[in-house]
C-alpha positions as CSV (number, residue, x, y, z in Angstrom):
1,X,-2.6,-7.3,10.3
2,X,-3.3,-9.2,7.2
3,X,-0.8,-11.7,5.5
4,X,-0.4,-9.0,2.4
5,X,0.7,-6.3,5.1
6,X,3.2,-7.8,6.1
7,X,4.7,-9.3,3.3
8,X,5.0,-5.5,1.6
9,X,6.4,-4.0,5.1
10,X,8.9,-6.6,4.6
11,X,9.5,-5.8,1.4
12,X,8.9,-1.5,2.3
13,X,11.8,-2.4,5.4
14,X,14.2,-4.1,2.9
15,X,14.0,-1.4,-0.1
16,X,13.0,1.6,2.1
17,X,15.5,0.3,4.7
18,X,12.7,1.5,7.3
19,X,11.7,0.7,10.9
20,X,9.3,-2.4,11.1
21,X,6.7,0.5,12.8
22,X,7.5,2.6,9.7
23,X,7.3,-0.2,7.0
24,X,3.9,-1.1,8.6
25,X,2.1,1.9,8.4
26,X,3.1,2.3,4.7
27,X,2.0,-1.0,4.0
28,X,-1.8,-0.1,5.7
29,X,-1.6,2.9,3.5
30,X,-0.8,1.1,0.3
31,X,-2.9,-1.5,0.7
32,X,-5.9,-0.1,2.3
33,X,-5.3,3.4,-0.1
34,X,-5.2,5.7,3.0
35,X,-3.0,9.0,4.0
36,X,-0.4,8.8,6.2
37,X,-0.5,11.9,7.9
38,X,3.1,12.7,9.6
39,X,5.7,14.7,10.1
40,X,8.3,12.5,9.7
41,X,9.5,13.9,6.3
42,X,13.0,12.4,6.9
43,X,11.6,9.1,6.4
44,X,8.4,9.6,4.6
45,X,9.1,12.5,2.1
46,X,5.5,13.6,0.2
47,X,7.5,14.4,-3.1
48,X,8.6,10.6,-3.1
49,X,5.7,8.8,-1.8
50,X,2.1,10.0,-3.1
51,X,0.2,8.3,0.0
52,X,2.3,11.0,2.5
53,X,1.0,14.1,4.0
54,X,3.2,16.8,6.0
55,X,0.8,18.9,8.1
56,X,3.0,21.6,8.4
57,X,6.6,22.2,9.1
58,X,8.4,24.0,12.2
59,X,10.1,26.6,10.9
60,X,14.3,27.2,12.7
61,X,15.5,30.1,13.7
């Protein structure tokens, strides 16, 4: 964890409202310009952030 990393998951966890865990791996992905590949669309929805991949979805019912 670098000093930058943690001064935008702070900032990420105050605007987002995120988990620290949450707010950290968004900051890796910003900073470093890497995918986060999840399927926690919830908290990380790919139509708001551009660094945010679904895999795939369960499908109810």
């Amino acid at each position: 964890m670098t000093v930058a990393v943690a001064d935008l998951a702070a900032l990420l966890r105050r605007q987002e409202g995120w988990r620290i865990p949450d707010a950290i791996q968004a900051a890796f992905c910003q900073i470093y310009q890497l995918t986060l590949v999840t399927r926690n669309f919830r908290d990380f929805p790919p139509d708001r952030y551009d660094f945010v991949l679904i895999p795939y979805a369960l499908e109810s019912g």
